[in-house]
N, C-alpha and C positions, 0 to 999 in steps of 0.2 A: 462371514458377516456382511451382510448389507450397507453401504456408504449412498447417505443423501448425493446425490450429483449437485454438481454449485455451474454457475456461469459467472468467469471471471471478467471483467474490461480489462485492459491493462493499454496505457497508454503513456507512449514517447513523444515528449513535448520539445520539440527541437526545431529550429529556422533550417539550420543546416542539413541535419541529417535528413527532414522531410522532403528536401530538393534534389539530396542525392550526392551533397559535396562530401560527406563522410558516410560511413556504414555507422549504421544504430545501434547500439550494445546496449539500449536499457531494455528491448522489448525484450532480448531472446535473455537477459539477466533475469527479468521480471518470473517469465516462463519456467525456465530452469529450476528457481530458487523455490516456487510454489512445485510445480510437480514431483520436485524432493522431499516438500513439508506437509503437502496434504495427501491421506488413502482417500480420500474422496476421489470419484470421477469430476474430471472438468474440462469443461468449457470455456475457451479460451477466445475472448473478442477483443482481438489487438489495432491500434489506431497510433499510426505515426503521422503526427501534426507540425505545423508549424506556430511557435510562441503568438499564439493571434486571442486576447482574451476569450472575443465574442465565439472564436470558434473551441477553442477548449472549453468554455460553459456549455455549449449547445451537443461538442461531443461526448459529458458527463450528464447530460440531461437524456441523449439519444443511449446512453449505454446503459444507466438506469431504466429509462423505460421499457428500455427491451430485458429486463430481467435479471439483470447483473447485481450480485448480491455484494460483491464487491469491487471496488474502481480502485488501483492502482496506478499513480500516473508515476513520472520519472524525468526529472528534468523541471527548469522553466522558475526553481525556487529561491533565486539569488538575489542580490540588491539591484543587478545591469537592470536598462532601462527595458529590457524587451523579456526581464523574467516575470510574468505574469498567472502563471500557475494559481498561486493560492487565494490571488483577488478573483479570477476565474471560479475557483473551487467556491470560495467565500458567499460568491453572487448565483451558486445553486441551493445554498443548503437549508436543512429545514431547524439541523443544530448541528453546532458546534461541538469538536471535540479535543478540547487543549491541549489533556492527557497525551495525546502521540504526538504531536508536535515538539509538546516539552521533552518527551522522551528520549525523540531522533535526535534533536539537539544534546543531552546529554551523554549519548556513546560518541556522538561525533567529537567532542568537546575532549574525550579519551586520547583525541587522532591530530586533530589540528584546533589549533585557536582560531579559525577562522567560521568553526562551525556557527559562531553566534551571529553572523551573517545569513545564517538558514531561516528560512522561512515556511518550510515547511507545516502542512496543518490539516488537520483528518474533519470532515464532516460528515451527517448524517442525511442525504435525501432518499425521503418517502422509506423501503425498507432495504435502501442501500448506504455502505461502508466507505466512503471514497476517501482514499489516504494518498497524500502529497510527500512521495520520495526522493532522496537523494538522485542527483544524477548519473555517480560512478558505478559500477559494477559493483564493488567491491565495499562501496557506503550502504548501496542498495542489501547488500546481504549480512552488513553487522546491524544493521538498524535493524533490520525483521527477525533474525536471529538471538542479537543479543552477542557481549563479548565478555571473556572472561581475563582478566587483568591482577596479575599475582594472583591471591588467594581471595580474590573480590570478583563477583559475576555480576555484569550487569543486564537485567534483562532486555529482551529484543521487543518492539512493541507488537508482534504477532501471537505472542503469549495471551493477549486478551484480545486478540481478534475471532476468535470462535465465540466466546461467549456474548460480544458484544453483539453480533449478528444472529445468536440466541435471542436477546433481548427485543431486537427490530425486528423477530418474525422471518427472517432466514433458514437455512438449511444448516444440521449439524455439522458444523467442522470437525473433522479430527483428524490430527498431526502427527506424525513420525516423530518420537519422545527426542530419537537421537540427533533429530535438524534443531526443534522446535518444541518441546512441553506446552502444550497450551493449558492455559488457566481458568478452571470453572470452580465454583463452587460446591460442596457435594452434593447438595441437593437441584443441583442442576446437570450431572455428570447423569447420562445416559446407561444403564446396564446394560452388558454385552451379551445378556440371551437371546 
């Protein structure tokens, strides 16, 4: 069977790690966590920055226009004075999307009381996906994934990232059921002849 190809951005919003005083763990988190969850081919356009608003807006606007059907950033979503991530994201977009923001805060919320400090928050420019991630590794992959807690699952917000980007005129995602289930409607689910 034939998979659309997707172009991802993925990008690490970091002071530190963009200068080299620490190694970066969200880009190759980012990377890993998708090429486990999608059969698509992809393309992979990664950008490690430093917490600079004008330049985190200008490198979601340069990753969009070159074709990225979806932006993933990582990092930069805290209350500190120099997290600017989501005013960044905020000051490209054409709409808003609550939904995954409220989301990520509610697995983290699972983990630590501090998660309501998150800021996280997903937009829509032109016919791309941009979604403002945890900074840890390990946030990064329950928030896309989804956790399961006793006999309670809580979904991951990457369950309705294929469809949304169905929506916006994208390329079809689909997911390895056993990372990731993604969520379409039937009459939006693609047959596989």
């Amino acid at each position: 069977m034939n998979f659309d190809s997707v172009k991802i951005g993925i990008v690490s919003v970091s002071d530190r790690a963009s200068t080299g005083v620490y190694e970066d763990k969200g880009l190759p988190a980012l990377k890993d966590w998708l090429t486990k969850a999608l059969k698509n081919p992809i393309s992979f356009e990664p950008r490690l920055i430093p917490d600079e608003q004008e330049r985190i807006s200008q490198t979601l606007i340069e990753l969009v226009d070159a074709g990225c059907s979806l932006v993933l950033t990582t990092g930069g979503t805290g209350p500190a004075l120099r997290d600017v991530t989501p005013e960044a994201t905020l000051a490209v977009a054409h709409k808003e999307m609550p939904g995954f923001g409220e989301q990520m805060r509610q697995i983290s919320l699972k983990f630590v009381p501090t998660a309501i400090l998150s800021r996280q928050c997903a937009v829509i420019r032109d016919k791309s996906l941009i979604l403002n991630l945890p900074g840890q590794p390990k946030a990064i992959a329950e928030t896309l994934e989804g956790i399961q807690t006793g006999d309670h699952a809580v979904s991951g917000i990457f369950a309705a990232v294929p469809y949304c980007i169905d929506l916006i005129g994208g390329p079809y995602l689909e997911t390895h059921d056993e990372v990731c289930k993604a969520f379409r409607p039937k009459s939006a689910i693609r047959s596989k002849t």
